[in-house]
N, C-alpha and C positions, 0 to 999 in steps of 0.2 A: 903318398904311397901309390907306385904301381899298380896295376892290376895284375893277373899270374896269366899268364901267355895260355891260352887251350890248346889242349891237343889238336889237331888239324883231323879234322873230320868228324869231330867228338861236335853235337849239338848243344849250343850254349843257352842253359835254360834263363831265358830275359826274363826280368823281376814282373812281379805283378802288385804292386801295391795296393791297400784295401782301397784307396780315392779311386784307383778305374775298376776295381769291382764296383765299388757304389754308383760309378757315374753311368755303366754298364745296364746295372739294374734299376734303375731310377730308368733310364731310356726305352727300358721293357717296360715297367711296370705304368710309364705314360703312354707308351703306344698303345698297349691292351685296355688303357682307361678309356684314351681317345676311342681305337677303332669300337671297342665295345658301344661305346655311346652311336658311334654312326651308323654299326649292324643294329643295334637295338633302334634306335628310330625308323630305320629301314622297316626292319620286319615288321613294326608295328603296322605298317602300312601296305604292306607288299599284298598281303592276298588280296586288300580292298580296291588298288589299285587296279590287279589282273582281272578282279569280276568287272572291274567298270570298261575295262578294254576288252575281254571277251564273255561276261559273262559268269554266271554263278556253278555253271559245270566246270568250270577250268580255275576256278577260283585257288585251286591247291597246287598249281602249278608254278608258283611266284617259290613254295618253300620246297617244292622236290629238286626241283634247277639249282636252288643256292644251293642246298647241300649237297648234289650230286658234283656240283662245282668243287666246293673246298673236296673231295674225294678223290675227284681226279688232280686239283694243283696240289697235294700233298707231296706225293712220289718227283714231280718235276723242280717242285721248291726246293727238297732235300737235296737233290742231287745239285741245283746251283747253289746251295749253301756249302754242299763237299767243295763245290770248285771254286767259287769267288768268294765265298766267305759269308755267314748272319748277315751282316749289313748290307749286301747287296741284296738277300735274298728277298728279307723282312724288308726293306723299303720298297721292291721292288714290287712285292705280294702288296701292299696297302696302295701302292700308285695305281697300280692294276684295279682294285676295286674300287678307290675312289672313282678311275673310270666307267667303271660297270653304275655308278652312283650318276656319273652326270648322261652316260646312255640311256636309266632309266625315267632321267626327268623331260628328255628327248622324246620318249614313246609317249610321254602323254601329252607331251604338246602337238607330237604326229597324232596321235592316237593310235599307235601302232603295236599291237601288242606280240610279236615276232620279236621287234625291237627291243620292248620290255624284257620278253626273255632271257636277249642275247645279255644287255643289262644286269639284271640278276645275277645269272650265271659268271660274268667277273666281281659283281657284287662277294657273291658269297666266298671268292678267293678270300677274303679277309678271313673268315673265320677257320683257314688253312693257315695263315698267319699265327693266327693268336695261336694255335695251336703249338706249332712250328715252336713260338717265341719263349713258352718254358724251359722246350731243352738246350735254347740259348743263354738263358739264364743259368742252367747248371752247366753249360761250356767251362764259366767264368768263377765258378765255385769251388771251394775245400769239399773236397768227400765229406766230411763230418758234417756238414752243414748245405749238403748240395740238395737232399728236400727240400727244405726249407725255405729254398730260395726260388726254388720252381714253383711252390705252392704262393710267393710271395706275388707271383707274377700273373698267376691263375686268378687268385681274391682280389687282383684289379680289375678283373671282369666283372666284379658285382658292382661298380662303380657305372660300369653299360649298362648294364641291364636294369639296375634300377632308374638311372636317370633318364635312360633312352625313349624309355615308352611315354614318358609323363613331358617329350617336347615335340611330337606327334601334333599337336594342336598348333603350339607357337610357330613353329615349321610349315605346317600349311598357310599361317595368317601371313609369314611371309613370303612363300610361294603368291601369296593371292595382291601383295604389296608388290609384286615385282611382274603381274600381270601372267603366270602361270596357271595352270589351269588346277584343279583340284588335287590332292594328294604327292603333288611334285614338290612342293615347300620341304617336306620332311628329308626330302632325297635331296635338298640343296643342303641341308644341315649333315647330313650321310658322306657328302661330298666332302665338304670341310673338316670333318672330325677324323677324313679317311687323312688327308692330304696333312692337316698337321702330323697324325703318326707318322705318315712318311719319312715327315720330313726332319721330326724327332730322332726316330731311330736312324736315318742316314746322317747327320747330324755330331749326335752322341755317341751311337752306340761304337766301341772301338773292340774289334775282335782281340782273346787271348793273344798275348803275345806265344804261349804253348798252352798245351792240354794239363789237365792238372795233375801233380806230380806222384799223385798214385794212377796213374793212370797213361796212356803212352806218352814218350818223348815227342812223335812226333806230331805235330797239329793233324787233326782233322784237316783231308782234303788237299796236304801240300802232294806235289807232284813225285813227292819219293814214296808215297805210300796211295793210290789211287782208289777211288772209290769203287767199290762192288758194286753190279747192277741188283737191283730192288730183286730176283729170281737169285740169285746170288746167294744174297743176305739172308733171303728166307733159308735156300739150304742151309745154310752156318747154323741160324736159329734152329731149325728142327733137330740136330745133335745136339744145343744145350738147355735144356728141359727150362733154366732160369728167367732165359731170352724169350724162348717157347712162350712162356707159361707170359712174361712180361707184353709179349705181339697178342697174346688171343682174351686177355684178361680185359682191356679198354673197350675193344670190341665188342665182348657180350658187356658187360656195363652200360656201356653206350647202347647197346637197343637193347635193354630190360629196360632203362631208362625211359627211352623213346616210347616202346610202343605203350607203357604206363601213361606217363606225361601225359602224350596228343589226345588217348582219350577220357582223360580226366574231365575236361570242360562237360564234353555229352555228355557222363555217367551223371554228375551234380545236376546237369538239367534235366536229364530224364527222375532224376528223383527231387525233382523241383525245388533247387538252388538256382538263385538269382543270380542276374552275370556279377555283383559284388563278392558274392562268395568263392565266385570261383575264380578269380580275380586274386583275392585273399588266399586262396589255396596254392594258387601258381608261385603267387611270389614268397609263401612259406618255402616251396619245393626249389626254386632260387636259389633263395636264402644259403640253403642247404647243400647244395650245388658250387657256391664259390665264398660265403664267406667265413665258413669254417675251414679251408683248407689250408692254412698252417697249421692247424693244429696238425693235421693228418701229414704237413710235412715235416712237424717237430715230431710225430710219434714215429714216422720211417726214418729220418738220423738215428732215432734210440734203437729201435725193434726191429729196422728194417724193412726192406719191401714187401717181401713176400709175409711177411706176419700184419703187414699193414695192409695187403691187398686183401689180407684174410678175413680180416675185420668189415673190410669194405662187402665181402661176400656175404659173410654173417647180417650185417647192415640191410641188405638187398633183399637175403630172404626174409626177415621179420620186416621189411616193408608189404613184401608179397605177401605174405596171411596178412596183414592188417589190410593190403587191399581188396584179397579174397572176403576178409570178415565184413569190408564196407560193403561190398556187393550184395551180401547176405542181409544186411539191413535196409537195403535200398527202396524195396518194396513198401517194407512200412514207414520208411522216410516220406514216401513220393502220397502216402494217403495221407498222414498227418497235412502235410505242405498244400494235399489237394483243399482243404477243409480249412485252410489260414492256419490251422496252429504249428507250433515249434515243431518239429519233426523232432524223436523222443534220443535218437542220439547225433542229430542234426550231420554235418560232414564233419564233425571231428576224426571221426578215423581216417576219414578220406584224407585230411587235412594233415595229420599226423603220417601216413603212411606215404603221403608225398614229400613230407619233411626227413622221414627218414630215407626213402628211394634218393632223395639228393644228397644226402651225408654217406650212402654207402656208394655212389658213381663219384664222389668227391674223392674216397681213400682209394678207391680203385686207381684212379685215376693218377691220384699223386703215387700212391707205392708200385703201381707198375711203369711209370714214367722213371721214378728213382731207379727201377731196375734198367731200361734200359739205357739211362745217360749215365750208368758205371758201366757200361760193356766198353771194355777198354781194347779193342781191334779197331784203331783207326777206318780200316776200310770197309767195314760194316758199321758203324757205330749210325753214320747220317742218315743211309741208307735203309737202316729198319727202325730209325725214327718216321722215317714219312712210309716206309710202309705202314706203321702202328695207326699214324694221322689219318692216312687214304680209308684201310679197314675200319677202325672209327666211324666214318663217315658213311661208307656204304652198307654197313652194318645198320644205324642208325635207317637210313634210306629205305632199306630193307623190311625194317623193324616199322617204320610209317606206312608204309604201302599194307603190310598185313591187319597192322591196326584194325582197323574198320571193321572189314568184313569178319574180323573174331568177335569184336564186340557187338556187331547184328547177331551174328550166330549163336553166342553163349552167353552173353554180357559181359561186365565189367570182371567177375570171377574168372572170364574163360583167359581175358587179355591177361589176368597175373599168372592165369597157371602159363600161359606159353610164355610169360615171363620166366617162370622158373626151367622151364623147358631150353631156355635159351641159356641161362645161368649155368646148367649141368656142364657144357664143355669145360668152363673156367673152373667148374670142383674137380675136374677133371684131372686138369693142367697144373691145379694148384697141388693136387696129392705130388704130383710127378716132380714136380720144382721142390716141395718140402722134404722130399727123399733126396734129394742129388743137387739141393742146392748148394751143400759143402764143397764138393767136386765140381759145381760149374763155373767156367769161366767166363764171369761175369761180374 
């Protein structure tokens, strides 16, 4: 049987069979396993590295550089994924910080902590990457099922993060087997874990042959339809309240997050919690953070984005009164603890209130990403992906820097109220998007 001749000029939609979805997504979901594990051994190391090269005052410098990093490569990765495609981008982003991996094993064999920095700061490309590598994942997806498949790609990240920190030790014993000097071991295992995703995703990963068929005909990024610049794309987004609401929703998620998280450790110590517990606390808040998020991407196929980002909002503030409430008990935690006994409601709230702050930065995170990988305008689509990634990041940046000086100033209750303080744009956003999300085209 022939085939029926196409009209001439008419774009001929190439098959996509479920084998290169799956071999698609198996390539994401190993890259984000890999690189996870090489950012997470990293970081477990990075700040102890930067005090021994310059010191206990510059010690925070190791985590402001990587994430100012992935903030700036967010916007530049998007725009070479509009033009050469995922696969050049994403390999191109892990090559890049594998290198920043083997720069920083470099500065401590100079001892050079300049060096270190520069380091880092390709280091931390990667976790522009993993970011990036969800809404490759819904590139290659059915609408009905395009959460789903992004959140599949996100809860490979728990797979870093837990493994990462717990080869911290082996990593240095073999930096110290290869004649390196302290803390470089870890950054040789960083190296490697960056360099396999590489080399996975350039490998496997094979871009749609089109865009998926509720959505434009023509690919993201081909030459007939050109990408918008990032000032561009934001205009577009501010006329459609959905997209709107999808760019400023991550944002504040990510630093309510943030500025909670970094100072959780202080709050447990100052109300005298051992480093186990607070240990135990982070990696509840993890937990919560990546490995429940399909759920949150099979409830946005059902519900929706914006009902799923809603949830994520609701989630956030009952974390915030349970952190305000912890605060409130801190006091007579920290005398019980002074005097050996149990402290009378010990950090369970602490501990719960960071479990729930990562379950509702989980739903944010997937129902506003589901919103923007349907915006079906080719030439904004990639474009206010890495704007969402960049703002993310320096949002997050933002949100660390302030940290501190609130919780000197007011304690642990002051940092959740400008948690919520930070929250209010996105109820904001989200009223505006649940009016007009029928009407947006999105």
């Amino acid at each position: 049987m022939t085939r029926p001749t196409p009209t001439p000029g008419t774009p001929v939609p190439a098959p996509r069979p479920e084998s290169h979805r799956r071999r698609n997504l198996t390539a994401l979901v190993l890259g984000n396993a890999l690189s996870g594990v090489g950012v997470a051994v990293g970081a477990s190391v990075g700040a102890l590295l930067t005090e021994r090269l310059g010191g206990t005052s510059v010690a925070g410098l190791a985590q402001a550089v990587g994430v100012l990093a992935a903030a700036i490569a967010a916007i530049p990765l998007a725009n070479l994924a509009a033009r050469r495609g995922r696969r050049v981008a994403l390999g191109l982003g892990y090559a890049l910080a594998a290198a920043g991996a083997l720069i920083t094993v470099l500065s401590a064999v100079a001892g050079s902590l300049p060096v270190q920095l520069v380091g880092i700061g390709l280091f931390g490309i990667a976790n522009a990457v993993t970011l990036q590598s969800r809404f490759a994942a819904a590139d290659d997806a059915p609408a009905a099922s395009r959460a789903r498949t992004m959140s599949v790609v996100v809860w490979a990240t728990t797979v870093g993060s837990v493994l990462g920190p717990n080869l911290s030790a082996p990593g240095d014993d073999l930096g110290a087997g290869l004649g390196l000097p302290p803390l470089a071991g870890p950054y040789v295992l960083a190296l490697v874990a960056l360099l396999a995703a590489s080399t996975v995703v350039t490998a496997l990963y094979r871009a749609p042959a089109r865009a998926d068929g509720d959505d434009d005909a023509v690919p993201t990024g081909s030459p007939l339809v050109p990408p918008l610049g990032s000032r561009a794309a934001l205009r577009w987004a501010w006329h459609h309240p959905v997209a709107r609401f999808g760019l400023v929703m991550p944002a504040c998620a990510h630093a309510v997050m943030i500025v909670v998280m970094v100072m959780t450790p202080l709050h447990l110590q100052h109300a005298g919690m051992s480093l186990e517990v607070v240990g135990v606390v982070i990696s509840l808040h993890i937990v919560g953070m990546f490995a429940f998020s399909p759920v949150f991407g099979w409830l946005a196929d059902k519900i929706g984005g914006v009902r799923t980002t809603a949830v994520g909002i609701g989630l956030l503030a009952v974390a915030l009164v349970l952190g305000v409430t912890a605060a409130a008990t801190a006091p007579a935690e920290a005398v019980h603890a002074a005097h050996g006994a149990a402290p009378a409601g010990g950090p369970t709230l602490t501990a719960a209130a960071l479990l729930v702050l990562g379950l509702g930065w989980s739903a944010c995170l997937i129902g506003a990403s589901a919103l923007l990988a349907s915006v079906v305008e080719p030439q904004v689509k990639l474009p206010l992906q890495g704007v969402s990634d960049a703002a993310m990041n320096y949002a997050g940046a933002a949100a660390a820097a302030v940290a501190g000086p609130v919780l000197a100033w007011g304690g642990f209750g002051a940092v959740n109220g400008v948690g919520a303080l930070i929250l209010a744009p996105a109820i904001l956003a989200l009223v505006s998007a649940a009016r007009r999300r029928s009407r947006a085209t999105v």
